[in-house]
C-alpha positions in Angstrom: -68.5 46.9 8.5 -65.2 48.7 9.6 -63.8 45.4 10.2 -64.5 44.5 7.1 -63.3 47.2 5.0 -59.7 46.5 7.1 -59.8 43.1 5.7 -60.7 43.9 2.3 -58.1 46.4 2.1 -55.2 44.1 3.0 -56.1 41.4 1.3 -56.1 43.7 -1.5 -52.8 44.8 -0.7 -51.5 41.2 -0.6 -52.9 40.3 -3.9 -50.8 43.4 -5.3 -48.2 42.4 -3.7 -48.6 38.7 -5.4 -49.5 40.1 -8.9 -45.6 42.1 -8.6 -43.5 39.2 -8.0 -45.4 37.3 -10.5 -44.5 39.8 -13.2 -40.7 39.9 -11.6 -39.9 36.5 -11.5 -42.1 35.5 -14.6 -43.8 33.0 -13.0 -47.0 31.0 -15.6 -49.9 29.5 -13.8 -50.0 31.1 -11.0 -51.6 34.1 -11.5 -54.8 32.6 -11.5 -54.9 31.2 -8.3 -54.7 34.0 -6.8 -56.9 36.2 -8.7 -59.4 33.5 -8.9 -59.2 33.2 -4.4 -59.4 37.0 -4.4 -62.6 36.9 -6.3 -64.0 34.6 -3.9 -62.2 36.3 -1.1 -64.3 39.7 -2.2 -67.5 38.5 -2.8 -67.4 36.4 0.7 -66.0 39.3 2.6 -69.5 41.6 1.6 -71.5 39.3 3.6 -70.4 39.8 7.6 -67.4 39.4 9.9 -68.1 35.4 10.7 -67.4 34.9 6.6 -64.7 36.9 7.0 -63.1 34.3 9.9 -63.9 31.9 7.8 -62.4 33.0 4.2 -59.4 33.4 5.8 -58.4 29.7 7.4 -59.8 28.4 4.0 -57.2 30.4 2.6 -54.5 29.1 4.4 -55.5 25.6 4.0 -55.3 26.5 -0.1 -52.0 27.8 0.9 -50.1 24.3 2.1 -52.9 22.1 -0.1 -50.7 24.5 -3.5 -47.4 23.6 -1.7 -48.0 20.0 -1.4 -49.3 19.5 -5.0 -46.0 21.0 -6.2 -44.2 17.8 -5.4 -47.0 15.7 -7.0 -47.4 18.0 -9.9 -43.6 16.3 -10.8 -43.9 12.8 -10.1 -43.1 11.7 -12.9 -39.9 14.3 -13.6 -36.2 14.2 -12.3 -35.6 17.9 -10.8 -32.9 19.8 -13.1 -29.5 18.5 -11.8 -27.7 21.6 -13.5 -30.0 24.2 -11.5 -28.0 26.9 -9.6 -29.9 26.0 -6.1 -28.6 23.1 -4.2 -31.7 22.5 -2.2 -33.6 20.9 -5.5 -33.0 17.1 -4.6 -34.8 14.3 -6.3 -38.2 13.1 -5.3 -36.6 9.8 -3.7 -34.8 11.8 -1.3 -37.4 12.6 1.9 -37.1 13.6 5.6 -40.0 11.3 7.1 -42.1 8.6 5.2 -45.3 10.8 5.7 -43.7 13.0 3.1 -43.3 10.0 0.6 -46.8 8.8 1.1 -47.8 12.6 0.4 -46.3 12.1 -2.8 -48.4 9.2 -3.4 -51.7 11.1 -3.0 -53.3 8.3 0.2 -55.8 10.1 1.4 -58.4 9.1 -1.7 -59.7 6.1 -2.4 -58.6 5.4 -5.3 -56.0 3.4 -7.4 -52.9 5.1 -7.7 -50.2 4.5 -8.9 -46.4 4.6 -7.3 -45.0 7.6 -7.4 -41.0 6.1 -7.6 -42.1 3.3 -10.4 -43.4 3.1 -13.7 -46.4 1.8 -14.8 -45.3 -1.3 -16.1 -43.2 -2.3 -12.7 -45.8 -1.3 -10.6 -49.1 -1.1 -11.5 -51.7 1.7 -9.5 -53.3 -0.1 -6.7 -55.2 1.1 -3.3 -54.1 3.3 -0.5 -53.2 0.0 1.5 -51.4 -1.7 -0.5 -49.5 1.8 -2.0 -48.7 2.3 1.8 -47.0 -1.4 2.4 -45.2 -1.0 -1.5 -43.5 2.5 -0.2 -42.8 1.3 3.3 -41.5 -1.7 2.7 -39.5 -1.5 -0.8 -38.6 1.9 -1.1 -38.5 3.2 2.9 -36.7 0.2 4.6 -33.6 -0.1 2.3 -33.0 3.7 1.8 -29.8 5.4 2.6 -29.5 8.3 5.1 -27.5 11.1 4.9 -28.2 14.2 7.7 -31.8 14.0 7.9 -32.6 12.8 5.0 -33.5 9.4 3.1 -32.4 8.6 -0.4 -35.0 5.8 -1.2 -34.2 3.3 -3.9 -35.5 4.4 -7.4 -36.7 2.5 -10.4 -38.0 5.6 -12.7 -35.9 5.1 -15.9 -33.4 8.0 -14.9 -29.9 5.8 -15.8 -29.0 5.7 -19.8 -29.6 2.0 -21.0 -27.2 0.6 -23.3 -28.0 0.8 -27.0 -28.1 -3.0 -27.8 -31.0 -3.5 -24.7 -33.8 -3.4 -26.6 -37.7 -4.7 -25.8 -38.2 -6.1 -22.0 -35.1 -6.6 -21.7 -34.7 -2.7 -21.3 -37.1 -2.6 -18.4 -35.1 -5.5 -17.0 -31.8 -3.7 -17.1 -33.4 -0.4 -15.8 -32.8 -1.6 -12.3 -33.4 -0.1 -9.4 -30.9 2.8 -8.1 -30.0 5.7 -6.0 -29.6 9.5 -6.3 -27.1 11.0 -4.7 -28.1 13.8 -2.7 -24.6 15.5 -2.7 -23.9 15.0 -6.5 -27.0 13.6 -8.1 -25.3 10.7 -9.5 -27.0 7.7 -9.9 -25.7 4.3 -7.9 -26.9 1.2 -7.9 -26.4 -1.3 -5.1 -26.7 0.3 -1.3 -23.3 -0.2 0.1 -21.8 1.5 -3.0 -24.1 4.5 -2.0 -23.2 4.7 1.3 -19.4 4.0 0.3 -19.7 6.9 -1.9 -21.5 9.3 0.3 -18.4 8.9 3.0 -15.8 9.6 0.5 -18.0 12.5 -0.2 -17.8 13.8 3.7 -14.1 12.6 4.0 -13.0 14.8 1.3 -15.4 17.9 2.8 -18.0 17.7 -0.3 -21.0 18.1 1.6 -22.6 20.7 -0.2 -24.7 19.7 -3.3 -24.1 20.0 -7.4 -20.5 19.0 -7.5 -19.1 21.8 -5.3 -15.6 20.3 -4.3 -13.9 22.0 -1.3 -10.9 21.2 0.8 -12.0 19.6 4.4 -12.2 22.1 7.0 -9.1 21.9 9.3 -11.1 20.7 11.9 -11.6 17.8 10.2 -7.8 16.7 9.7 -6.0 14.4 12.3 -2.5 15.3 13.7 -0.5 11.9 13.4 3.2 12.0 15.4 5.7 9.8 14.3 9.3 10.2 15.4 9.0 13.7 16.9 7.3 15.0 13.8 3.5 16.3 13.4 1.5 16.0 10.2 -1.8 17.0 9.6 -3.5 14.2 7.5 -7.3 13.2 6.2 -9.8 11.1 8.2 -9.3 9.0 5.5 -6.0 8.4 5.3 -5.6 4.5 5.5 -7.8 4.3 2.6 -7.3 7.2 0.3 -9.2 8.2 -3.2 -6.6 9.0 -5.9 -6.8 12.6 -5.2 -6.2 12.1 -1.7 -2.9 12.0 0.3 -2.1 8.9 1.7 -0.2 8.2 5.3 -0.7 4.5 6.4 1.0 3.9 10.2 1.8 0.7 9.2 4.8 1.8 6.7 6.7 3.0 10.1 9.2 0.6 9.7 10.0 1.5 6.3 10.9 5.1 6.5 12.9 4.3 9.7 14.8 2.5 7.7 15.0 4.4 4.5 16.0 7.6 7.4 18.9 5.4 8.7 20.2 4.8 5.1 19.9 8.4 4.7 21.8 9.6 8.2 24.8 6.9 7.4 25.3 9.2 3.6 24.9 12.1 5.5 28.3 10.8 7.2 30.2 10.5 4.5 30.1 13.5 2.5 28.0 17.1 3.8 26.0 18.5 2.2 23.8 15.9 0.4 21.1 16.5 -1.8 17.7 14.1 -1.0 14.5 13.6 -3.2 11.4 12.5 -1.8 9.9 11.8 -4.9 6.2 11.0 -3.9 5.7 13.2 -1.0 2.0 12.1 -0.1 1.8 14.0 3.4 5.3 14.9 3.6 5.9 13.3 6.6 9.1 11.3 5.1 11.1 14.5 3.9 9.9 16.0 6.9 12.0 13.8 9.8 15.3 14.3 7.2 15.1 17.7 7.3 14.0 17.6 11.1 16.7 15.1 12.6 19.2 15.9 9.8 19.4 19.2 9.9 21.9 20.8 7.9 23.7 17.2 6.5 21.0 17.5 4.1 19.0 19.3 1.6 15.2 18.0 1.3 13.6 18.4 -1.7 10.0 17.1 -1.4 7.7 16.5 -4.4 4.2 15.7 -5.3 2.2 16.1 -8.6 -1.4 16.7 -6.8 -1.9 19.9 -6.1 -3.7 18.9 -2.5 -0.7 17.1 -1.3 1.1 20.1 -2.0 -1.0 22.0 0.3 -1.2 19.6 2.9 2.8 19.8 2.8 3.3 23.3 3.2 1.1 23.4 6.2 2.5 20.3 8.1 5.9 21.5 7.1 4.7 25.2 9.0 2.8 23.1 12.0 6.7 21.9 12.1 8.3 25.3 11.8 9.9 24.7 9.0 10.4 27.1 6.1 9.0 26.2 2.8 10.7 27.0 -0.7 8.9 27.1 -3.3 10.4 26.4 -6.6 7.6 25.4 -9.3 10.0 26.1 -12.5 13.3 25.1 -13.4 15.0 28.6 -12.9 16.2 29.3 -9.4 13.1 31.5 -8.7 12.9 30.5 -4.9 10.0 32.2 -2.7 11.2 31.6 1.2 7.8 31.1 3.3 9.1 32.5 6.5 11.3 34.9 8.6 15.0 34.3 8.6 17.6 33.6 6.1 18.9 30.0 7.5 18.9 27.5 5.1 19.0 24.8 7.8 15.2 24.4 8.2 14.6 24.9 4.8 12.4 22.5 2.8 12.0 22.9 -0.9 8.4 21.8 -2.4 7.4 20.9 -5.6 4.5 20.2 -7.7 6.2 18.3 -11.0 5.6 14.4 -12.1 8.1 12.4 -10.4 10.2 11.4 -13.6 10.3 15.4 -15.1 12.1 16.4 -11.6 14.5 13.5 -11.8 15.2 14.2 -15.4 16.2 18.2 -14.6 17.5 17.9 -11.3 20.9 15.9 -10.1 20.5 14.1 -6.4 22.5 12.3 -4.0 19.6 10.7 -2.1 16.8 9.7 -4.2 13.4 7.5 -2.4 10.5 6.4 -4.5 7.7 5.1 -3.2 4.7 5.2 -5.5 1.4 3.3 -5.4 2.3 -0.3 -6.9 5.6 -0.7 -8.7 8.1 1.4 -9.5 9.1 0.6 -12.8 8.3 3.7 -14.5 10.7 5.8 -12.4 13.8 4.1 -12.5 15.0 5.1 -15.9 14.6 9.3 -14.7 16.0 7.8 -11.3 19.5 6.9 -12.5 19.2 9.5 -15.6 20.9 12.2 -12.9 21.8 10.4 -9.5 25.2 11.6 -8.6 28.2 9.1 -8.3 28.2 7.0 -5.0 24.6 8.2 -4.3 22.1 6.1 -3.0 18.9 5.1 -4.6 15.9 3.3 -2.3 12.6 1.9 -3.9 9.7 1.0 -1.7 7.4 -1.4 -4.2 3.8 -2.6 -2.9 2.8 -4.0 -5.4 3.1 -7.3 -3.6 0.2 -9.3 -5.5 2.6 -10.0 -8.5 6.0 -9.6 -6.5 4.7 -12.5 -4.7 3.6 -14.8 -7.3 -0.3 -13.9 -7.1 -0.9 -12.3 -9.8 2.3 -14.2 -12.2 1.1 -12.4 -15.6 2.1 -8.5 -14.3 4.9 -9.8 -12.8 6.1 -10.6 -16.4 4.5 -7.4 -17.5 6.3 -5.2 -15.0 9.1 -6.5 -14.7 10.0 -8.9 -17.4 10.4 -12.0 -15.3 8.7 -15.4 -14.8 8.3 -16.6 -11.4 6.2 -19.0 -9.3 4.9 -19.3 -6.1 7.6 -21.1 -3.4 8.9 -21.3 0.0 11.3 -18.8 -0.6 9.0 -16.2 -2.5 9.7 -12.9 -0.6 13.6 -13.3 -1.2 12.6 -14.3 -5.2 10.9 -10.6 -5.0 13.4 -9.1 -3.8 15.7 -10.1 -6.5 13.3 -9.6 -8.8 12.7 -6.2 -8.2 16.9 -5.7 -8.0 17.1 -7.3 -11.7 15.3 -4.9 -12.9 17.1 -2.1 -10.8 20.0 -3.7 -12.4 19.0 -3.5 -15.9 17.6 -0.1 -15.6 21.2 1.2 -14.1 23.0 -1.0 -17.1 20.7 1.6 -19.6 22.8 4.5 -17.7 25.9 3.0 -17.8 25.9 2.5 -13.9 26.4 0.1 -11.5 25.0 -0.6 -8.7 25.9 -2.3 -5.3 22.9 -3.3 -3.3 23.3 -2.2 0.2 20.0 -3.7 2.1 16.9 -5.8 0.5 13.8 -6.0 2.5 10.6 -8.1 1.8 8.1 -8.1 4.4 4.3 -8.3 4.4 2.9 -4.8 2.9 6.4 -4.1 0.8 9.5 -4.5 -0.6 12.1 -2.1 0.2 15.7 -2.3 -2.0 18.7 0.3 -0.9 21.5 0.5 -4.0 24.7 2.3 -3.8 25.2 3.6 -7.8 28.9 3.1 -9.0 29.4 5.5 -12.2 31.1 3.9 -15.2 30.8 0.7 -17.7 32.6 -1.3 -16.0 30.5 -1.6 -12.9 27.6 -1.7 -15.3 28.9 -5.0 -16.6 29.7 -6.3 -13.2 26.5 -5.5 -12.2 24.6 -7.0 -15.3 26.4 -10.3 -15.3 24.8 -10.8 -11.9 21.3 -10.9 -13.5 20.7 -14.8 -14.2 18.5 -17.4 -14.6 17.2 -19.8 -11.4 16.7 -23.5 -11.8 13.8 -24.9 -9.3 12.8 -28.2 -9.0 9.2 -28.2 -8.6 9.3 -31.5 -6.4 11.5 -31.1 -3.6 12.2 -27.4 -4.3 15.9 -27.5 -4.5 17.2 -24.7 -6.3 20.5 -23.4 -7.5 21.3 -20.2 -9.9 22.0 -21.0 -13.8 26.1 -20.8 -14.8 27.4 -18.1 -16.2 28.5 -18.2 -19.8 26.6 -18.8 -23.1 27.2 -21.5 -24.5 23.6 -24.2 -24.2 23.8 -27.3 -21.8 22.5 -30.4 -23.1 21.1 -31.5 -20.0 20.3 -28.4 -17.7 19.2 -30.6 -14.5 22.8 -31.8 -13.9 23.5 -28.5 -12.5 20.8 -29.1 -9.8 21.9 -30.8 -6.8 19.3 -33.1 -6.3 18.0 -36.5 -8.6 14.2 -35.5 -9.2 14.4 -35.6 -12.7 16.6 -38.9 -12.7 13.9 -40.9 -10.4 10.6 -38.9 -11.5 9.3 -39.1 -15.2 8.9 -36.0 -17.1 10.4 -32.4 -16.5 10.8 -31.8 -13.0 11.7 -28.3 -12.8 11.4 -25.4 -14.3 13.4 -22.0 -15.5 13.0 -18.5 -13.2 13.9 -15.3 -13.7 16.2 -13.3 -14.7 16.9 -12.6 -11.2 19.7 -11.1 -9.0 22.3 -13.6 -8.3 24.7 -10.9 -6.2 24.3 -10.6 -2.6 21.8 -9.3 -0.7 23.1 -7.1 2.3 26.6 -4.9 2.6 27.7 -5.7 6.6 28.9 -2.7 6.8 26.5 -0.6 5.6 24.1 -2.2 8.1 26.1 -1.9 11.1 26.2 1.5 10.7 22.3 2.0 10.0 22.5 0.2 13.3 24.3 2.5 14.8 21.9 5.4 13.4 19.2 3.6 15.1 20.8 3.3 17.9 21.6 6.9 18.1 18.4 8.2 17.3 16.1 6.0 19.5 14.7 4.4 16.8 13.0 1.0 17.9 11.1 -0.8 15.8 14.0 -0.8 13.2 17.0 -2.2 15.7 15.5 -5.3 15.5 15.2 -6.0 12.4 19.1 -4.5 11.8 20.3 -6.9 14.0 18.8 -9.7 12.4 20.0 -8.0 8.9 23.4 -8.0 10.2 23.3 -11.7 11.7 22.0 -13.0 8.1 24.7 -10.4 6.1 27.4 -12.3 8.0 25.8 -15.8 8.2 26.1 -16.5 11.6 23.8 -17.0 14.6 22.9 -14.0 16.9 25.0 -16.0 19.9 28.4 -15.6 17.4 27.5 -12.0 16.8 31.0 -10.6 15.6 31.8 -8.6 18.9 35.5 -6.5 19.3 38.0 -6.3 21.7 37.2 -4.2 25.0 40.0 -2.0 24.0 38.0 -0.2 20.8 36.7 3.3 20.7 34.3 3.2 18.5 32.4 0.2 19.8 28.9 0.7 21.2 26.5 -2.5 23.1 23.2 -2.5 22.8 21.4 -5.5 24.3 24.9 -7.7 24.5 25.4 -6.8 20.9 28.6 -4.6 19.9 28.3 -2.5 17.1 31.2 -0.7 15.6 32.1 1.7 12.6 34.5 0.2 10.2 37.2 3.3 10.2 38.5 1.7 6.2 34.7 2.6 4.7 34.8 5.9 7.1 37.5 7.1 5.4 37.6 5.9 2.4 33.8 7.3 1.3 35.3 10.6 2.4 35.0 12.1 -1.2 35.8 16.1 -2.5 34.9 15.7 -6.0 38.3 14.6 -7.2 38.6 11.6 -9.5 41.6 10.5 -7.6 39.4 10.0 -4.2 36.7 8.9 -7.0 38.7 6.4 -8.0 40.1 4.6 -4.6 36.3 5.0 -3.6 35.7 2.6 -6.1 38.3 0.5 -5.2 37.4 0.1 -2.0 34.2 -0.5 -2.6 35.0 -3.2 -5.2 37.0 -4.9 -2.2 33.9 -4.8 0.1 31.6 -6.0 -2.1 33.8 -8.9 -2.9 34.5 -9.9 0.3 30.5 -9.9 1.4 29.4 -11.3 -2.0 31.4 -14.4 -1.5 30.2 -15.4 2.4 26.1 -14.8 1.7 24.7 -18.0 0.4 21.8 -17.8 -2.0 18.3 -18.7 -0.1 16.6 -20.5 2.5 15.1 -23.4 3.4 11.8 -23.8 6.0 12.3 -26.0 8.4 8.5 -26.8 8.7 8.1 -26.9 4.9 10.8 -30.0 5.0 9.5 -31.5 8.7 9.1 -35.5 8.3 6.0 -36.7 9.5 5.2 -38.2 12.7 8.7 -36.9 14.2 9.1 -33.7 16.6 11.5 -31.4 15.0 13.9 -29.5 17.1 14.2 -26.1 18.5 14.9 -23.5 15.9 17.9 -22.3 17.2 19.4 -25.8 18.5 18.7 -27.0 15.0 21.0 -23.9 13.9 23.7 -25.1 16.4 23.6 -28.9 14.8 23.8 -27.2 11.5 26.8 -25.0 12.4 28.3 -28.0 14.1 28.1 -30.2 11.1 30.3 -27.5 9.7 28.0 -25.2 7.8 27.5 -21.4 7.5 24.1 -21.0 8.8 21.9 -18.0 10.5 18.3 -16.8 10.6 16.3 -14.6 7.7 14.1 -11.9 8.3 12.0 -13.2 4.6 10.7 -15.7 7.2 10.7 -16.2 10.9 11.0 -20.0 10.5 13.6 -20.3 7.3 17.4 -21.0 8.0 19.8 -19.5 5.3 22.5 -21.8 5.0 25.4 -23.2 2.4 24.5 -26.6 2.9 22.4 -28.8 0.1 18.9 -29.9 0.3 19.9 -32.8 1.5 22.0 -32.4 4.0 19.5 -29.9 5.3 17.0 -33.1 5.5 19.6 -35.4 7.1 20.5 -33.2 10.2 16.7 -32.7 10.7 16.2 -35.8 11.0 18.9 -37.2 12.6 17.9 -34.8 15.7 14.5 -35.3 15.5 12.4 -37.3 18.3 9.2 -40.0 17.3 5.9 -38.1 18.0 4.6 -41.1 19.8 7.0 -43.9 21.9 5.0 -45.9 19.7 6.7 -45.2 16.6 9.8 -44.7 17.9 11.1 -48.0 16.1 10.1 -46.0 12.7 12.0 -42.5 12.8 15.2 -44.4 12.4 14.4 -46.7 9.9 14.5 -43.5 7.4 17.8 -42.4 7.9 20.4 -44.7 6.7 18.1 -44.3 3.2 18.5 -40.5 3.4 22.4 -40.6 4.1 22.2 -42.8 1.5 20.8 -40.2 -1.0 23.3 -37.7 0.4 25.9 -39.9 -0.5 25.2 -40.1 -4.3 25.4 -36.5 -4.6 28.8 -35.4 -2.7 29.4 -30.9 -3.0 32.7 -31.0 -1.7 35.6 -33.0 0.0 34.4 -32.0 3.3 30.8 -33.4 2.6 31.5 -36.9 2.3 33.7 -36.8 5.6 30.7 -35.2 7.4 28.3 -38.0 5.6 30.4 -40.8 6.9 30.4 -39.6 10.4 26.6 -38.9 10.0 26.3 -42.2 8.6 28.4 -43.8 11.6 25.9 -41.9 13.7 22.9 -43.1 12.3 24.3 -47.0 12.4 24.5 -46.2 16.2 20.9 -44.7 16.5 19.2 -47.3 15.0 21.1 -49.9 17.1 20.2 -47.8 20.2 16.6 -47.6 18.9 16.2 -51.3 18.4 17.1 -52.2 21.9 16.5 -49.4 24.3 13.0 -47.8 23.8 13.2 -45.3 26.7 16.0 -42.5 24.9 15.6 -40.6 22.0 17.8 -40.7 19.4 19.4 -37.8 19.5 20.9 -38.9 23.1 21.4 -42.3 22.0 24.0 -40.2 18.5 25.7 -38.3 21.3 
């Protein structure tokens, strides 16, 4: 009797206890429960201590039976998504498949219905058959995340559109996801599990929309030219609140960092915008490598970037200045008053910090073209400064995606051989125009088009007279769309009654119809300043950069038009001259001193001058262009060597050198045509076979060089070729065992 009295009197303390939070937390429904067990509790408890044993494990069964009907008791209801507590998930998101089938209500024989589907999808049906439903259609293609399984749904939680009316609604209902992170609702599974990893790259792992930077054990230290930066596991493939770093753009900020350290050598101290700072990791190496030749201004307009360059610009011990406004309201981050390893941050849209602020260095690099900078770009760029563009947008510079091309930049083009270097000068025509609006010129320094960008380095000349220069370059392009010849349209303004005499070859003459068709406006100017590049050689050179010498070299080579063998080298007895794998690079001492400028207009002005006499000298030699050799192969005949082909080309009295646009194109002064003949004069039969056919070809094609003659010198050279060829076809008739080209020398 004791014992029971003990029991009695706690339970009747528990029920107390119960009846309190019930009146606290306001609770309906569940008072009566609990008074109705401690009714039954009481009356069992009078009997003797083995009811008492027993009342209590029945009430702890009644216990977990209440908490598992809670879930059933909402089947049919999406949990609150604005509720304060993150652990309310939806009722398609469970830890095992036990606690689905719980949902479900299997352990009764009777029909029931699914608990994730609505009546008229699935109808209520037998434990068995429930089982096999939830295993195999809800279980099998859920989506986990920590534990946890976000099954596929098909309760009507999604809005339908308004015009879905009848079964169609039901149709269009679909099946879906919750999101246990964010609740939202997706539909197919690899968007789910796409969008649950952008949710754990940007650190959102917490529930109901709660957005929080990525724990800094989660960022990756990336080094690239002796500088660290802290950047998101994401970083390759960003969100547009993310910053974005991709590895693969090393080559472009070497380069743009060379352009940068051959200002710095002209005039100290210069002034440089990174305009889109992403990471920071561009502005960063200036200011690292630079030092005090330069004064780094990096910006971004997202405030995260911002963050995430303050901190890689303190994992690089540099001192951050912080100047939001347009006063000079500076906060120093840092100890120390030097101004050396200073770097000024930002948080403005590119085009209001351009508009405000003058620069002698300006790099943009947005995502997809740049366009809508270049007005604010020139607005304040001082005289002689540089401005470089990086433009990915690649899908309409190279003829993918024709219809933004026009949109963008307000010029038609189509897809051919020569299609990087036709970007290229598109993206410079509109540099050109944009300049012109200023009333500047520009002089284009380096032009770059490889397989992720397009990267274009103008000098800006002050003034409306290099603006005109500079826009009279901007013309139409003629390409025949048959044997894609091409030539630029002439300058003046007056109409031509029949356009296609301009072209060199006689497609439209032989072929019915039009036969080409009208490009552009594109840059007709040159491409590359020699000088400029030698000296961004030099940079290299000098600060160990490796990828980029290459590709300088070959810059240089196709600058001056020659082969890498007839490099321009200088007598033993120069100072300034430098080898680097048997190439000798020198600084010009006329452009060292003469882009020594003060701020006087006299210097100003014989600046200008001598820049006018540099670009005229270099504007002249580069030929428009290239040709691929396979593109214009003839069939059933081995072509030569690249580079012996470049030596029969030279030989036949032509400027001719490699392009970086393509590893396989020769840029060259001589015609189509010509082109054709030397390829196949020194080309050899596939097969000894058909060795009687190569040379039945070639009198016909010196034939069709010979009806349309560029210069004096070209019908000497087609007379000699023609001689050749006479020889070559004798040799081929009666000796089967040499080629031809032995059989021509």
């Amino acid at each position: 009797m004791a014992a029971a009295e003990a029991a009695e009197a706690v339970l009747g303390r528990q029920q107390e206890q119960r009846e309190e939070e019930e009146e606290n937390h306001g609770h309906e429904g569940s008072g009566e429960p609990a008074a109705l067990n401690g009714v039954v509790v009481s009356e069992k408890l009078k009997s003797n201590n083995l009811d008492v044993k027993i009342t209590e494990s029945e009430l702890e069964v009644e216990k977990k039976g209440a908490e598992e009907e809670r879930p059933r008791e909402s089947d049919s209801n999406i949990l609150d998504v604005s509720s304060d507590c993150p652990r309310d998930k939806h009722i398609s998101i469970q830890r095992h498949l036990a606690d689905l089938e719980k949902l479900a209500d299997l352990r009764e024989d009777e029909k029931k219905p699914c608990p994730l589907c609505p009546e008229e999808k699935f109808k209520a049906c037998y434990s068995h058959k429930l089982h096999r439903h939830l295993q195999n259609l809800h279980w099998k293609v859920s989506v986990e995340f920590e534990g946890y399984r976000m099954c596929i749904c098909h309760l009507s939680c999604r809005p339908v559109k308004p015009n879905l009316v009848g079964d169609q609604t039901l149709a269009k209902m679909g099946a879906h996801y919750h999101c246990i992170i964010c609740s939202a609702t997706i539909i197919r599974r690899t968007d789910m599990i796409g969008h649950i990893n952008r949710h754990v790259n940007k650190g959102e792992t917490e529930s109901r929309f709660i957005t929080v930077r990525a724990p800094k054990s989660s960022y990756e230290v990336v080094k690239e030219s002796a500088t660290d930066v802290q950047v998101l596991p994401n970083h390759s493939t960003p969100q547009k609140t993310d910053s974005y770093f991709n590895p693969k753009m090393k080559l472009n900020r070497q380069l743009i960092f060379c352009a940068l350290a051959v200002l710095a050598g002209e005039r100290k101290p210069i002034e440089c915008l990174d305009a889109f700072g992403a990471t920071g990791i561009m502005g960063l190496q200036w200011a690292k490598h630079l030092r005090s030749s330069v004064k780094v201004t990096i910006n971004d307009c997202n405030e995260n970037s911002v963050t995430m360059i303050k901190e890689n610009c303190h994992l690089n011990k540099m001192k951050v200045k912080l100047n939001i406004k347009e006063e000079d309201n500076d906060e120093t981050v840092g100890d120390g008053e030097e101004n050396s390893d200073t770097i000024e941050v930002t948080k403005m849209d590119a085009n209001v910090i351009m508009h405000l602020r003058s620069f002698d260095f300006i790099h943009l690099d947005p995502f997809g073209t740049s366009v809508n900078y270049l007005d604010s770009a020139f607005r304040n760029v001082r005289n002689l400064g540089i401005v470089s563009l990086t433009s990915t947008d690649i899908s309409s510079l190279y003829a993918k995606a024709q219809h933004v091309a026009l949109r963008h930049y307000g010029c038609n083009i189509v897809r051919t051989e020569y299609y990087k270097e036709l970007a290229a000068r598109t993206v410079i025509a509109a540099v050109t125009r944009a300049a012109a609006r200023c009333n500047k010129g520009i002089e284009v320094l380096l032009a770059v088009a490889l397989e992720h960008f397009v990267l274009v380095v103008v000098r800006v000349l002050r003034g409306p007279t290099p603006a005109d220069d500079s826009a009279k370059k901007v013309r139409y392009l003629i390409h025949c769309q048959w044997c894609e010849e091409r030539v630029f349209q002439k300058e003046g303004n007056m109409v031509e009654e029949n356009p296609y005499q301009q072209l060199p070859c006689d497609c439209h003459g032989s072929m019915p119809g039009k036969t080409a068709v009208l490009l552009g406006p594109l840059w007709s100017g040159a491409l590359f300043n020699t000088g400029f590049l030698r000296r961004m050689l030099l940079e290299a050179v000098q600060y160990g950069l490796d990828e980029a010498q290459p590709l300088l070299k070959t810059l240089v080579c196709e600058a001056e038009c020659t082969t890498l063998k007839h490099f321009s080298t200088h007598s033993p007895g120069d100072e300034n001259k430098q080898e680097e794998c048997g190439v000798y690079i020198k600084t010009p001492n006329t452009s060292a001193e003469s882009y020594l400028v003060h701020g006087k207009r006299k210097s100003e002005e014989v600046l200008r001058s001598a820049a006018k006499r540099q670009r005229a000298e270099h504007s002249a030699e580069h030929p428009p262009f290239y040709y691929n050799i396979h593109r214009h192969s003839i069939k059933g005949m081995n072509m030569p060597k690249l580079n012996k082909f470049l030596n029969y080309l030279s030989e036949a009295g032509y400027r001719v050198s490699r392009t970086h646009f393509d590893p396989m194109g020769v840029r060259t002064n001589a015609p189509l045509v010509q082109f054709k003949t030397v390829l196949m004069k020194y080309s050899t039969p596939t097969y000894v076979g058909v060795q009687a056919e190569g040379p039945v070809h070639l009198p016909g094609e010196i034939q069709v060089g010979e009806e349309v003659p560029a210069a004096a010198e070209i019908k000497v050279e087609e007379a000699e070729l023609a001689e050749d060829g006479k020889s070559g076809v004798t040799a081929a008739m009666f000796t089967q065992s040499y080629p031809t080209h032995c059989a021509a020398d």
